[in-house]
NUFI-812961 format. One record per residue: x, y, z of N, C-alpha, C in turn. Coordinates in steps of 0.05 Angstrom, whole numbers, plus 5000, padded with zeros to 4 digits. Example, Ala and Ser with C-alpha at 12.3 -4.5 7.8 and 13.67 -1.06 7.14 Angstrom:
<pt n_xx="5264" n_yy="4886" n_zz="5156" ca_xx="5246" ca_yy="4910" ca_zz="5156" c_xx="5264" c_yy="4934" c_zz="5156"/>
<pt n_xx="5257" n_yy="4955" n_zz="5142" ca_xx="5273" ca_yy="4979" ca_zz="5143" c_xx="5258" c_yy="5001" c_zz="5157"/>
***
This chain:
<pt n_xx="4825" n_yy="1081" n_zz="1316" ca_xx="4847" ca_yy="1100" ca_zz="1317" c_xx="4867" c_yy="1092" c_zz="1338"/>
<pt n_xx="4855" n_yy="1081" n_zz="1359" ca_xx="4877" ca_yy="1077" ca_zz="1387" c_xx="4890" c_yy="1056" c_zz="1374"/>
<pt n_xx="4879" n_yy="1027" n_zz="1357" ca_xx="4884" ca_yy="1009" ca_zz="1362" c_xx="4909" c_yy="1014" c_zz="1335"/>
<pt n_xx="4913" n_yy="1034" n_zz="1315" ca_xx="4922" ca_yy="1037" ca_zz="1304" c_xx="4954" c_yy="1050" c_zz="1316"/>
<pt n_xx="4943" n_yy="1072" n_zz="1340" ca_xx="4966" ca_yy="1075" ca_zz="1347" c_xx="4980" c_yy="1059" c_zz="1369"/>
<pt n_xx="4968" n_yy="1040" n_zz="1378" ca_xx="4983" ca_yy="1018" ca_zz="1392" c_xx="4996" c_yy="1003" c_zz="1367"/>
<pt n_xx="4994" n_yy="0999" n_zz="1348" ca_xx="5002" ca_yy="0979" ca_zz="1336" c_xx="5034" c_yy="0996" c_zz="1324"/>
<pt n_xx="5023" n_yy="1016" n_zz="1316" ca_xx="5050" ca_yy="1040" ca_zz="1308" c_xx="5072" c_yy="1037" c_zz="1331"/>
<pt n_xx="5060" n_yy="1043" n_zz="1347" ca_xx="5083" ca_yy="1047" ca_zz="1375" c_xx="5095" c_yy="1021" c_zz="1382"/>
<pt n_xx="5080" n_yy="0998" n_zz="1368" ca_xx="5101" ca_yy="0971" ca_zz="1385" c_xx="5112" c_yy="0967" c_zz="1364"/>
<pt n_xx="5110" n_yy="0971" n_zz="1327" ca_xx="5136" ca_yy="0969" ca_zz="1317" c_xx="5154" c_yy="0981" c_zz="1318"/>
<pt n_xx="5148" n_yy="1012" n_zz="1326" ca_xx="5169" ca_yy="1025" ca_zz="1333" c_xx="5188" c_yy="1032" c_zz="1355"/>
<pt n_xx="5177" n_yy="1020" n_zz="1375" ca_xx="5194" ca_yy="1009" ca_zz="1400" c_xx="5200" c_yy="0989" c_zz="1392"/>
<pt n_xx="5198" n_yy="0972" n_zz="1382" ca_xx="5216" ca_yy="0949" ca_zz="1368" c_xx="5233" c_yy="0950" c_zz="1351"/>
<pt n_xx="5232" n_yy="0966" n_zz="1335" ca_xx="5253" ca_yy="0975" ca_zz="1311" c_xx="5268" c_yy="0994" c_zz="1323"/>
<pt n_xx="5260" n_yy="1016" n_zz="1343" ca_xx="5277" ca_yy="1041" ca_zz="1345" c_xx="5295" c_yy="1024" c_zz="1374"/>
<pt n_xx="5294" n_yy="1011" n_zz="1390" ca_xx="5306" ca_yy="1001" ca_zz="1417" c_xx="5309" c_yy="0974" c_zz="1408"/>
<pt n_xx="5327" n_yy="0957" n_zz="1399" ca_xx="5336" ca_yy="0934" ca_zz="1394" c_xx="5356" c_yy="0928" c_zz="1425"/>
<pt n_xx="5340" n_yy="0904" n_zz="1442" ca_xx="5364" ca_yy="0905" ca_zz="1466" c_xx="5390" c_yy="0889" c_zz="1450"/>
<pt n_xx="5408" n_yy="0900" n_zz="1462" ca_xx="5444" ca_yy="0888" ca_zz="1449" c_xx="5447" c_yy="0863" c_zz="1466"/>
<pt n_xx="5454" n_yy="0839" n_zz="1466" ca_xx="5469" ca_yy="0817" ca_zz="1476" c_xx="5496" c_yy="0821" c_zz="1482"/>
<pt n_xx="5502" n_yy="0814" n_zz="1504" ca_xx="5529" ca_yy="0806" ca_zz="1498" c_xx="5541" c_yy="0791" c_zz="1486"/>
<pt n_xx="5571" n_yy="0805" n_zz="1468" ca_xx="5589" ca_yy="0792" ca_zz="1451" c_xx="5584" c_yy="0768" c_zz="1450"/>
<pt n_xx="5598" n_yy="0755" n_zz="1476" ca_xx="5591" ca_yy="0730" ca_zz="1479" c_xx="5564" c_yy="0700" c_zz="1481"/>
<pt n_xx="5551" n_yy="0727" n_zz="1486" ca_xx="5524" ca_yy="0703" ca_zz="1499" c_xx="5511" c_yy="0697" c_zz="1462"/>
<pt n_xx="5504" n_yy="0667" n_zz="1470" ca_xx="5498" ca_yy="0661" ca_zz="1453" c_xx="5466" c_yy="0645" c_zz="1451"/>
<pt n_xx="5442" n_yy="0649" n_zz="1438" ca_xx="5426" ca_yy="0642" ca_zz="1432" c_xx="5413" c_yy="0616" c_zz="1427"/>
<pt n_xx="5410" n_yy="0593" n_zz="1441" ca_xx="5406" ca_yy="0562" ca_zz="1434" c_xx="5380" c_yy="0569" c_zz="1404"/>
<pt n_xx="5391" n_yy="0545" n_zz="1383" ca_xx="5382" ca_yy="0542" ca_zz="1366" c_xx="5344" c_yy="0543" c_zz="1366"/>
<pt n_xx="5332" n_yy="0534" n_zz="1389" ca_xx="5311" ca_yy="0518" ca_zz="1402" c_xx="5299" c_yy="0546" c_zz="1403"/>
<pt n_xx="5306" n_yy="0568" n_zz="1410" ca_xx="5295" ca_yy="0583" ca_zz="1425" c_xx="5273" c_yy="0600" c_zz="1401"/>
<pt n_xx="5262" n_yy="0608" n_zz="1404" ca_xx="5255" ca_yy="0629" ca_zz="1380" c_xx="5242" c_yy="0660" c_zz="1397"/>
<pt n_xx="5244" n_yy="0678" n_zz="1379" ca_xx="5232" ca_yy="0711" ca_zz="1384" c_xx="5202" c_yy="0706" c_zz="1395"/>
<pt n_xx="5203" n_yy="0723" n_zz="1408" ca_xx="5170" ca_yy="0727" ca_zz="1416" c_xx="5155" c_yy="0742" c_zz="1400"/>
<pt n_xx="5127" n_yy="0735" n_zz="1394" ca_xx="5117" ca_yy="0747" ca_zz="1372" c_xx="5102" c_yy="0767" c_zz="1377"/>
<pt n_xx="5099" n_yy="0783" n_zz="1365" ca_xx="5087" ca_yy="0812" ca_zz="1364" c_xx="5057" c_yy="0804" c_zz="1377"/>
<pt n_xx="5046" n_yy="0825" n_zz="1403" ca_xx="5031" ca_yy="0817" ca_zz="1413" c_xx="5002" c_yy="0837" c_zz="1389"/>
<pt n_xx="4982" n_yy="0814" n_zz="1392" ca_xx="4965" ca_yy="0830" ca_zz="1373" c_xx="4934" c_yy="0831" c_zz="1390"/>
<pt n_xx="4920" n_yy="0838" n_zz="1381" ca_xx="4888" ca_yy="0837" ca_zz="1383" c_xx="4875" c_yy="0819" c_zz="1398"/>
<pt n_xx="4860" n_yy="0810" n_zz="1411" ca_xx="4836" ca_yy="0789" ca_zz="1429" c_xx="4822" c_yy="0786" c_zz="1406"/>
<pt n_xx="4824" n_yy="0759" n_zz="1403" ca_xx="4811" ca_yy="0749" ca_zz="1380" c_xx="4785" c_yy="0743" c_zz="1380"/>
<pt n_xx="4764" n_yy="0743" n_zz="1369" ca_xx="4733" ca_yy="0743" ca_zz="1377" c_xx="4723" c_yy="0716" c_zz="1381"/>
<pt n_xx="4710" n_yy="0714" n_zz="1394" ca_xx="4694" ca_yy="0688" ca_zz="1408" c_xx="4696" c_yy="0674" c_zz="1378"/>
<pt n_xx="4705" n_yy="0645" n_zz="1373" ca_xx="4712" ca_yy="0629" ca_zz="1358" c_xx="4675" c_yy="0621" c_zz="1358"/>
<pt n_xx="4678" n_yy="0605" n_zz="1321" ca_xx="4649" ca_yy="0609" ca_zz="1321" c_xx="4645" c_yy="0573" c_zz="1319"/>
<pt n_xx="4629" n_yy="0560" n_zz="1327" ca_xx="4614" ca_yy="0541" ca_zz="1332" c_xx="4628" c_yy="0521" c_zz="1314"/>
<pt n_xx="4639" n_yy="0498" n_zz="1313" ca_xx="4657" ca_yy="0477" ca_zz="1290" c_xx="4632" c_yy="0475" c_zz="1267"/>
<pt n_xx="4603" n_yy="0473" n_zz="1281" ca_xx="4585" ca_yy="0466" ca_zz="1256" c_xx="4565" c_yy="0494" c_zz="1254"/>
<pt n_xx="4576" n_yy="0508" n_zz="1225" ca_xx="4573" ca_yy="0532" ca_zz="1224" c_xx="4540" c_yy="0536" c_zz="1229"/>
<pt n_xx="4533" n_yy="0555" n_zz="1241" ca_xx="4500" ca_yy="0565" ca_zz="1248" c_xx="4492" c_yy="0550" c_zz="1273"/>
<pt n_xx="4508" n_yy="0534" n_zz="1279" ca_xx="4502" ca_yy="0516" ca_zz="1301" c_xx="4490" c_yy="0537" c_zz="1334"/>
<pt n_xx="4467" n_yy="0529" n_zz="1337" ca_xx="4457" ca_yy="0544" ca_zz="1364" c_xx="4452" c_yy="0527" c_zz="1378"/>
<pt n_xx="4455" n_yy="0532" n_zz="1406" ca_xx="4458" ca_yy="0507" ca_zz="1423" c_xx="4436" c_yy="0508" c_zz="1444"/>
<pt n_xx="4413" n_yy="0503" n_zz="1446" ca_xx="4393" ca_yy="0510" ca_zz="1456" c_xx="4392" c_yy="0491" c_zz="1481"/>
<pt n_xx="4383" n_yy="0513" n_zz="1505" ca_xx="4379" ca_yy="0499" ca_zz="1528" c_xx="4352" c_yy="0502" c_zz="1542"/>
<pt n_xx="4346" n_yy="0480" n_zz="1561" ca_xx="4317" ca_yy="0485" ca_zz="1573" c_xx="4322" c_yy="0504" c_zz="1597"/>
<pt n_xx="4302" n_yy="0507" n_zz="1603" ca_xx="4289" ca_yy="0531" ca_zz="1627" c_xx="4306" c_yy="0514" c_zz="1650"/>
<pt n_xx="4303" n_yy="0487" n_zz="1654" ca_xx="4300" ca_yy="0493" ca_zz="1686" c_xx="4319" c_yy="0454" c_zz="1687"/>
<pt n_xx="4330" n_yy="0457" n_zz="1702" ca_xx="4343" ca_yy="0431" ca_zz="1697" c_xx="4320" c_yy="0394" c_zz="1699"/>
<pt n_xx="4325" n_yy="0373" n_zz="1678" ca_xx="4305" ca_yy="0358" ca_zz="1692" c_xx="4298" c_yy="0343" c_zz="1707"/>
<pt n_xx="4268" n_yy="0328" n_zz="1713" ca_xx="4272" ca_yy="0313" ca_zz="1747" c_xx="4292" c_yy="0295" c_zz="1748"/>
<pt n_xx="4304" n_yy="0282" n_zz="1734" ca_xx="4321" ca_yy="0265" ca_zz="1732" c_xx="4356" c_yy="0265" c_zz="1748"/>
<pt n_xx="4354" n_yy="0298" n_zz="1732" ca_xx="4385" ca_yy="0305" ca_zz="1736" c_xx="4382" c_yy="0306" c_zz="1769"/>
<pt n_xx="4368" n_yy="0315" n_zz="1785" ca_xx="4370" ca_yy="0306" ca_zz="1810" c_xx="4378" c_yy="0288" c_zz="1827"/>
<pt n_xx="4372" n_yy="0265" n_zz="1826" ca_xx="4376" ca_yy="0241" ca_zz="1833" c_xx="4400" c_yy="0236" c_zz="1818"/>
<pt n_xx="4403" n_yy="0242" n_zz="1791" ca_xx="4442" ca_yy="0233" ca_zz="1789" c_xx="4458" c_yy="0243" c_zz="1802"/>
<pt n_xx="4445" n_yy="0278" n_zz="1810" ca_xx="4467" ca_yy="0288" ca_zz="1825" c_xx="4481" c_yy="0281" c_zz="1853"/>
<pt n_xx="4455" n_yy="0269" n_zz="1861" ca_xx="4452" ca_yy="0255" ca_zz="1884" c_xx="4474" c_yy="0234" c_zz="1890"/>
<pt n_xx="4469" n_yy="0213" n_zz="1863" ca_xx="4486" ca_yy="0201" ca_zz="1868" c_xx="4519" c_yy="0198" c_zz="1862"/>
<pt n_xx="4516" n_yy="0216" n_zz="1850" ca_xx="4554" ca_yy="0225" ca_zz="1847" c_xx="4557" c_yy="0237" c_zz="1879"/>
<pt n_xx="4544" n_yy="0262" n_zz="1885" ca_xx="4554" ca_yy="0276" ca_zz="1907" c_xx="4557" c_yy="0251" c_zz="1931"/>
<pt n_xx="4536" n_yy="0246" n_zz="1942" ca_xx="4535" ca_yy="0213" ca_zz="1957" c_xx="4568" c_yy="0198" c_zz="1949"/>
<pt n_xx="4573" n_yy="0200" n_zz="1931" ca_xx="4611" ca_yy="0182" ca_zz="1932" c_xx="4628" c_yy="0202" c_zz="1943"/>
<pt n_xx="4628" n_yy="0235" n_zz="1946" ca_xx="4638" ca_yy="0253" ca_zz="1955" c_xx="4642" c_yy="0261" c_zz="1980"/>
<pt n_xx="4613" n_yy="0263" n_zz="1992" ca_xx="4599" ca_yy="0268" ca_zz="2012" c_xx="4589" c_yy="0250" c_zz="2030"/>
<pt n_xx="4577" n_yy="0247" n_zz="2051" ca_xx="4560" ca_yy="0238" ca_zz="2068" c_xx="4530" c_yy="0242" c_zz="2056"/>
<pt n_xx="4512" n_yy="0221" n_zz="2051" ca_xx="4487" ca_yy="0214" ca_zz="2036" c_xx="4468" c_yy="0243" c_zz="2059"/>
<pt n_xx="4479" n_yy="0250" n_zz="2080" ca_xx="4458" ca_yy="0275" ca_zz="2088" c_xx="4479" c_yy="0299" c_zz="2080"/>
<pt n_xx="4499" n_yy="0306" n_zz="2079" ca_xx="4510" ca_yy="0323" ca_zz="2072" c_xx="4494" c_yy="0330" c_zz="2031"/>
<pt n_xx="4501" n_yy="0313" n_zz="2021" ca_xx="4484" ca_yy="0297" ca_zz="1997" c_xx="4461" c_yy="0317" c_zz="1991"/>
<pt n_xx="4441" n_yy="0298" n_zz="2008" ca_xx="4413" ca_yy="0302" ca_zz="2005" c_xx="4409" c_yy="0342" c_zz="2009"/>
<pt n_xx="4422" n_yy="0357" n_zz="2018" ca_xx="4431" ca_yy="0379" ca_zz="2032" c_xx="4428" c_yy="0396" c_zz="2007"/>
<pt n_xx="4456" n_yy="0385" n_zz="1989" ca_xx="4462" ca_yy="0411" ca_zz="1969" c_xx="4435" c_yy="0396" c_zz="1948"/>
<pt n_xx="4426" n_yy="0375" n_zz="1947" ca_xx="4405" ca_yy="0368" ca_zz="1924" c_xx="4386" c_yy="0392" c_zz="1932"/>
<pt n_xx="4377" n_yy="0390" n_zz="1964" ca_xx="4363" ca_yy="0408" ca_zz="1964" c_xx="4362" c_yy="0432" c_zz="1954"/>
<pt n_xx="4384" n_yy="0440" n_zz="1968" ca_xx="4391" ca_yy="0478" ca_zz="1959" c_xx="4398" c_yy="0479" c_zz="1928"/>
<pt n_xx="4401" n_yy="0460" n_zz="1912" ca_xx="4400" ca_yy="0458" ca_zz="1881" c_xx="4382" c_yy="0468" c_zz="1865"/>
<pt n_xx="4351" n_yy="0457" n_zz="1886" ca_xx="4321" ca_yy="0458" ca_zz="1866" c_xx="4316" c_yy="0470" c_zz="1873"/>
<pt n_xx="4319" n_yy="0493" n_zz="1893" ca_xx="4312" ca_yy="0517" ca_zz="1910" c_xx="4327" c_yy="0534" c_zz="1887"/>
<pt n_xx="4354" n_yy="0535" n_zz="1883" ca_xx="4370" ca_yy="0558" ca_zz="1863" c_xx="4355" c_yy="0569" c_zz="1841"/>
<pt n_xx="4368" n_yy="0588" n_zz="1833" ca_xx="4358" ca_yy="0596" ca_zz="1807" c_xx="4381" c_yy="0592" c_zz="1788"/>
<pt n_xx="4374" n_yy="0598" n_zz="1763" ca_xx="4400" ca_yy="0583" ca_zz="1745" c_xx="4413" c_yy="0613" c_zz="1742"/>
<pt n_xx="4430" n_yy="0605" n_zz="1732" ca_xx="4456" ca_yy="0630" ca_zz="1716" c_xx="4472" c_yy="0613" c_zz="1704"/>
<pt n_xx="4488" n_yy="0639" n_zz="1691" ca_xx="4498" ca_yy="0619" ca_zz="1667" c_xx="4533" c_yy="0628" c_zz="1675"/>
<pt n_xx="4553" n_yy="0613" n_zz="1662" ca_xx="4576" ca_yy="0618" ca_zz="1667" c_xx="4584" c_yy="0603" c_zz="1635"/>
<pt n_xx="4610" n_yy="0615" n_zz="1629" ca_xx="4623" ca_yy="0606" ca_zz="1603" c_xx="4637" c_yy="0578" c_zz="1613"/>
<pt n_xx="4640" n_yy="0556" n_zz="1585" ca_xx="4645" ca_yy="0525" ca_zz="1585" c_xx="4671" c_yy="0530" c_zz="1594"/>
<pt n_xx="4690" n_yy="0552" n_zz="1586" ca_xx="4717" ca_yy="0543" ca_zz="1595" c_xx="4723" c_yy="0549" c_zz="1624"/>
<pt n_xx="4703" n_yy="0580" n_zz="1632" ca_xx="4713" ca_yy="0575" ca_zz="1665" c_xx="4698" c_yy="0559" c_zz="1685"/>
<pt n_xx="4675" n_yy="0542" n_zz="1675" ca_xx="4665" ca_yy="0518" ca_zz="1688" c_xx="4690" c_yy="0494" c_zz="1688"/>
<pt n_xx="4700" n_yy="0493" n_zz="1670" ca_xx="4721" ca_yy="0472" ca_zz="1665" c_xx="4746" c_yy="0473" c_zz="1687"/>
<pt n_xx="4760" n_yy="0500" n_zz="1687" ca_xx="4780" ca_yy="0510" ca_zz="1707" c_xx="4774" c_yy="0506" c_zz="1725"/>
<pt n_xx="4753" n_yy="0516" n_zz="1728" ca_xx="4741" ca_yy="0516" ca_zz="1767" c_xx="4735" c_yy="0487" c_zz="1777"/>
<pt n_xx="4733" n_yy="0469" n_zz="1749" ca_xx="4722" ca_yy="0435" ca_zz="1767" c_xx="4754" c_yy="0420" c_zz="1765"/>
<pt n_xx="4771" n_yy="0432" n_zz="1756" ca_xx="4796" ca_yy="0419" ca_zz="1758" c_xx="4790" c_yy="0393" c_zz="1740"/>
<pt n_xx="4772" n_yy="0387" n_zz="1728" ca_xx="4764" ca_yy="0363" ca_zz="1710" c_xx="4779" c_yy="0357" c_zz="1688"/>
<pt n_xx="4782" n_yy="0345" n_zz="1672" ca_xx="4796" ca_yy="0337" ca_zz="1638" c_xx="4772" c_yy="0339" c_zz="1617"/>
<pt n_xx="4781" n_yy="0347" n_zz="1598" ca_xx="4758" ca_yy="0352" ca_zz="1576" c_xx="4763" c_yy="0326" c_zz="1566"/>
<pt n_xx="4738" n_yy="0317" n_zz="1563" ca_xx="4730" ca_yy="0286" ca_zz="1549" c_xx="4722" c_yy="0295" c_zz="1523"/>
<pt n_xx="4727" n_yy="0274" n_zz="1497" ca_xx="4733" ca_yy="0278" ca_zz="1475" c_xx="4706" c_yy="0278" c_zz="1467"/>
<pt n_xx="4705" n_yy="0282" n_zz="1433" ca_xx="4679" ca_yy="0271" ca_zz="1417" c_xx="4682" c_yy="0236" c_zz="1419"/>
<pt n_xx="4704" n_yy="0225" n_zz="1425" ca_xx="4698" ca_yy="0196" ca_zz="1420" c_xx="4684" c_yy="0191" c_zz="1447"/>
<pt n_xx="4681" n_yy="0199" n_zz="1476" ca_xx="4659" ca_yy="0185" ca_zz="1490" c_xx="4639" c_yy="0186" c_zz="1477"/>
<pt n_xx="4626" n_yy="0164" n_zz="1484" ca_xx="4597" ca_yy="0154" ca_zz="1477" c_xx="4575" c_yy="0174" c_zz="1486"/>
<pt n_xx="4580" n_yy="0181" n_zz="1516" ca_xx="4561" ca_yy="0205" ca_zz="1519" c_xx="4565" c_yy="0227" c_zz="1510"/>
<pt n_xx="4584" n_yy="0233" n_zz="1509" ca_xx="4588" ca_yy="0263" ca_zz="1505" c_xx="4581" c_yy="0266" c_zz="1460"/>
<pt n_xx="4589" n_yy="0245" n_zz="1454" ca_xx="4569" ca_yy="0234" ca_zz="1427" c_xx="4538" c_yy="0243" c_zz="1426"/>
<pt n_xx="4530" n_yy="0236" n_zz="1443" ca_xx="4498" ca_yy="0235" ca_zz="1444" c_xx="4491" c_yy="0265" c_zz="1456"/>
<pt n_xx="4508" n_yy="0275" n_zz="1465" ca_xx="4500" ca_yy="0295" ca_zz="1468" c_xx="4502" c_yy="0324" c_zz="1456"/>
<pt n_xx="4524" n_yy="0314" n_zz="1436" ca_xx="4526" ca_yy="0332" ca_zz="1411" c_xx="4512" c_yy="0329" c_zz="1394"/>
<pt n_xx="4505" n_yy="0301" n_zz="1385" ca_xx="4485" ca_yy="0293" ca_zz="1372" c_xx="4452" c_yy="0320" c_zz="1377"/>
<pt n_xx="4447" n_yy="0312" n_zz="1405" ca_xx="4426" ca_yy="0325" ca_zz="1413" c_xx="4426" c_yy="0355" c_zz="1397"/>
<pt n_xx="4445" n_yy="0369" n_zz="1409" ca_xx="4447" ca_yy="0391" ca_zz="1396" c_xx="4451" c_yy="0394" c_zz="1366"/>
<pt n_xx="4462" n_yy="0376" n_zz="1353" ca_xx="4459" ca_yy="0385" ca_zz="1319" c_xx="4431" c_yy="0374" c_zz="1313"/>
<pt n_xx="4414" n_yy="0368" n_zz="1331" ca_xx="4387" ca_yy="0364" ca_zz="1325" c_xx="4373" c_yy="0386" c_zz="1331"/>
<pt n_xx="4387" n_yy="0400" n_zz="1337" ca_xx="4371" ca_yy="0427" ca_zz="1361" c_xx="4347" c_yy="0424" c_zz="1373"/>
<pt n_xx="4350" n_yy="0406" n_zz="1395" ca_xx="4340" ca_yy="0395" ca_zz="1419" c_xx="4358" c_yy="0408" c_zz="1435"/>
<pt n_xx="4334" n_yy="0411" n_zz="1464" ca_xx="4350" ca_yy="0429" ca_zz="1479" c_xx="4367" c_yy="0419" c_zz="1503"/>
<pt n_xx="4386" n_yy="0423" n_zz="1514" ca_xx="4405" ca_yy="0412" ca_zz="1536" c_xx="4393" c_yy="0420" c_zz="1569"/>
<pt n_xx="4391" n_yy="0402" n_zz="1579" ca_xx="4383" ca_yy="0410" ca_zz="1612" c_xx="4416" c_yy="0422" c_zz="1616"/>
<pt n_xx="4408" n_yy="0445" n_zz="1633" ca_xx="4428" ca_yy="0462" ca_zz="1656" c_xx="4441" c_yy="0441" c_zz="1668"/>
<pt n_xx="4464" n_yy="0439" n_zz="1683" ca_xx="4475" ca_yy="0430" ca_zz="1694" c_xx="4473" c_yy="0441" c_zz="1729"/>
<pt n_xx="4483" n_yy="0421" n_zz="1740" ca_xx="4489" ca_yy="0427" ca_zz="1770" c_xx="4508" c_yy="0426" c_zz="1778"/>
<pt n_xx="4508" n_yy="0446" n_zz="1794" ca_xx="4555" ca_yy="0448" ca_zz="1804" c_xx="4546" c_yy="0456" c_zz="1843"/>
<pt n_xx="4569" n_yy="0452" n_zz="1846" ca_xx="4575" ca_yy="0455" ca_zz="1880" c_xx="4595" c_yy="0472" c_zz="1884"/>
<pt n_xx="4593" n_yy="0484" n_zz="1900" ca_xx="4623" ca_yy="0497" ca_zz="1905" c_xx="4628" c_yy="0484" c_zz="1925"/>
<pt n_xx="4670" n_yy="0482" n_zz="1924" ca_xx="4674" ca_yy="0461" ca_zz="1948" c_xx="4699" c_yy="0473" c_zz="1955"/>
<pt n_xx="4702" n_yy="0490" n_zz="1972" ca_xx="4729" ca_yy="0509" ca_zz="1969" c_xx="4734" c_yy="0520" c_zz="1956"/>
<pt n_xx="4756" n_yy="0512" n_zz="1946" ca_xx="4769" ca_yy="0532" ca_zz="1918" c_xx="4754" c_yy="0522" c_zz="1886"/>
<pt n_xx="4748" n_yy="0507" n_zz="1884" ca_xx="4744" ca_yy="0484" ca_zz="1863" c_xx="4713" c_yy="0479" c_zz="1868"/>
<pt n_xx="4701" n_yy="0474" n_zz="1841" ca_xx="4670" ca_yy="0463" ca_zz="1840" c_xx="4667" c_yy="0445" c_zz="1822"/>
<pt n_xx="4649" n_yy="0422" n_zz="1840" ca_xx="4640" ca_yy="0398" ca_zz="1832" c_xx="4626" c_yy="0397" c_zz="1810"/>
<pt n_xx="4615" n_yy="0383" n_zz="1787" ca_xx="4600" ca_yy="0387" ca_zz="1767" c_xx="4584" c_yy="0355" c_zz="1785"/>
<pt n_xx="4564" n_yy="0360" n_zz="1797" ca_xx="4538" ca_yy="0349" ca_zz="1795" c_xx="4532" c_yy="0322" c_zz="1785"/>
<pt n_xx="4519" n_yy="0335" n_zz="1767" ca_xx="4500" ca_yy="0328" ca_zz="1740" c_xx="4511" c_yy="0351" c_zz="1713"/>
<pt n_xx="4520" n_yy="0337" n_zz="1692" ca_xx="4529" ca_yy="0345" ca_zz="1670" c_xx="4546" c_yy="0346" c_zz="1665"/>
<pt n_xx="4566" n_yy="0330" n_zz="1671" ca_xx="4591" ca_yy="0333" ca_zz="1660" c_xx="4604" c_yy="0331" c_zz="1625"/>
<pt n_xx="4580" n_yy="0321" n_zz="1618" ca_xx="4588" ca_yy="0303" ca_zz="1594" c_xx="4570" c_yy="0321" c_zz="1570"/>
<pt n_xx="4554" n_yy="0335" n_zz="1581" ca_xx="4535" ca_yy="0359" ca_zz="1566" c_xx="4558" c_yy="0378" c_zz="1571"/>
<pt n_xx="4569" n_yy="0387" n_zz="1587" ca_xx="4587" ca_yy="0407" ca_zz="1587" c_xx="4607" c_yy="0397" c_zz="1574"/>
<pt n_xx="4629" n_yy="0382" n_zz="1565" ca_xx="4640" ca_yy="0373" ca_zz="1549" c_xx="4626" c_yy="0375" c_zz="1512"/>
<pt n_xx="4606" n_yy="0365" n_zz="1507" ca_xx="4596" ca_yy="0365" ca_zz="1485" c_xx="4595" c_yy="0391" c_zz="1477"/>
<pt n_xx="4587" n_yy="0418" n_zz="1497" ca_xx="4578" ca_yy="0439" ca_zz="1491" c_xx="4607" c_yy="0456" c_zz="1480"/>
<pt n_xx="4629" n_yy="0444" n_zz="1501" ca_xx="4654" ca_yy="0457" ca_zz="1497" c_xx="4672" c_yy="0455" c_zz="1475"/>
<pt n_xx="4663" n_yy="0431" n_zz="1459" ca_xx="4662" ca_yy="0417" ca_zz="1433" c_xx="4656" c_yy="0439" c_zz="1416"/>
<pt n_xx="4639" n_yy="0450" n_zz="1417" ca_xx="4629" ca_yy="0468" ca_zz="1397" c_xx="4638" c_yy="0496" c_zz="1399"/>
<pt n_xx="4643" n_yy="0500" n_zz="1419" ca_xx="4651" ca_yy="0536" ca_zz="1428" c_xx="4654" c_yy="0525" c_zz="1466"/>
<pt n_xx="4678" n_yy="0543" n_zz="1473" ca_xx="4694" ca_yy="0541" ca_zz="1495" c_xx="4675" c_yy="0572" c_zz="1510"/>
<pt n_xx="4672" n_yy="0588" n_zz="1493" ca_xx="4664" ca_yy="0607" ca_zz="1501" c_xx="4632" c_yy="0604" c_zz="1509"/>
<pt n_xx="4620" n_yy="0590" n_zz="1513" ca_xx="4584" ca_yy="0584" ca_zz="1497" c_xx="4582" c_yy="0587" c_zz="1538"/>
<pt n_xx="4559" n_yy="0606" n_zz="1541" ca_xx="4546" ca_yy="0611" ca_zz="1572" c_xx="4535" c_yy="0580" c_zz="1577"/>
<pt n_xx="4535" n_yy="0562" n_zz="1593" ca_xx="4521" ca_yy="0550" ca_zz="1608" c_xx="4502" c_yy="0547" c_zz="1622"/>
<pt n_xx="4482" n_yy="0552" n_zz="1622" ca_xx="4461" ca_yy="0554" ca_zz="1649" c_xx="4462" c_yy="0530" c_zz="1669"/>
<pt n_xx="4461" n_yy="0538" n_zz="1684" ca_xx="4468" ca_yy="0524" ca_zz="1709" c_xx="4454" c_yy="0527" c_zz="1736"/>
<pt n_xx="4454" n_yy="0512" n_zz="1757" ca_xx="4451" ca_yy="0517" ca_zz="1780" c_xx="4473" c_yy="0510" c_zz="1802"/>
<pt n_xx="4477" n_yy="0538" n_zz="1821" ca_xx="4504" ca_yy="0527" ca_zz="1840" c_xx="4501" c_yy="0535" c_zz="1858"/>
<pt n_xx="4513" n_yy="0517" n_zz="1880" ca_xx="4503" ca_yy="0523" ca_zz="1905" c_xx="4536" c_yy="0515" c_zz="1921"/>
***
């Protein structure tokens, strides 16, 4: 009912209050009307329909030591060793693919990387994805370990929770 009478009231403040231009002022060809503001559209559903994107419990031993060594190009190898620690100590939570993306200031890598391939792959096998690891570093957070699983996942839905660990 509300959403019915929002929709009433903005054609009719649009039809009943037309703003006037001046005589003179004229309109560049380029420009166009703004369009009638409508509804929040619902979480877009997965490109490969039924697609569920299954993740493990707990990130694996592996992803550790990669994280290691990305942060190590960032950081000082004890500064490093530091957040690895407080990593495997965390507990996970999850955050959505697109505000993981914003917050790392990163570029979304395509389906044509090779990893990020294999890792979509993974998932239309429904095999499950290790969590990722993020840092906070000021304003902005590092992606770890996973950059390229978060890409694949975002492939499929922008909206899809992440599990993660952040420190």
């Amino acid at each position: 009912m509300a959403k019915e009478k929002q929709a009433k009231g903005a054609k009719g403040a649009k039809a009943g209050k037309e703003q006037k231009q001046p005589k003179d002022a004229q309109v560049p060809k380029d420009v166009q009307e703004p369009e009638e503001v409508t509804e929040p559209k619902e979480p877009k559903e997965p490109k490969e329909p039924g697609q569920i994107i299954k993740w493990l419990d707990a990130p694996q031993p592996h992803d550790y030591p990669a994280a290691l060594s990305y942060l190590c190009l960032l950081y000082s190898p004890k500064e490093g060793k530091a957040m690895v620690k407080q990593l495997k100590a965390s507990k996970v939570v999850s955050f959505k693919a697109k505000d993981i993306f914003r917050a790392s200031t990163l570029s979304l890598l395509g389906v044509s990387n090779s990893h990020v391939e294999k890792d979509r792959q993974t998932v239309l096998k429904g095999e499950p994805l290790s969590p990722i690891l993020l840092v906070r570093d000021g304003t902005k957070v590092v992606i770890a370990d996973g950059y390229h699983r978060m890409c694949a996942v975002y492939s499929f839905d922008e909206d899809a929770l992440i599990p993660c660990k952040i420190v």
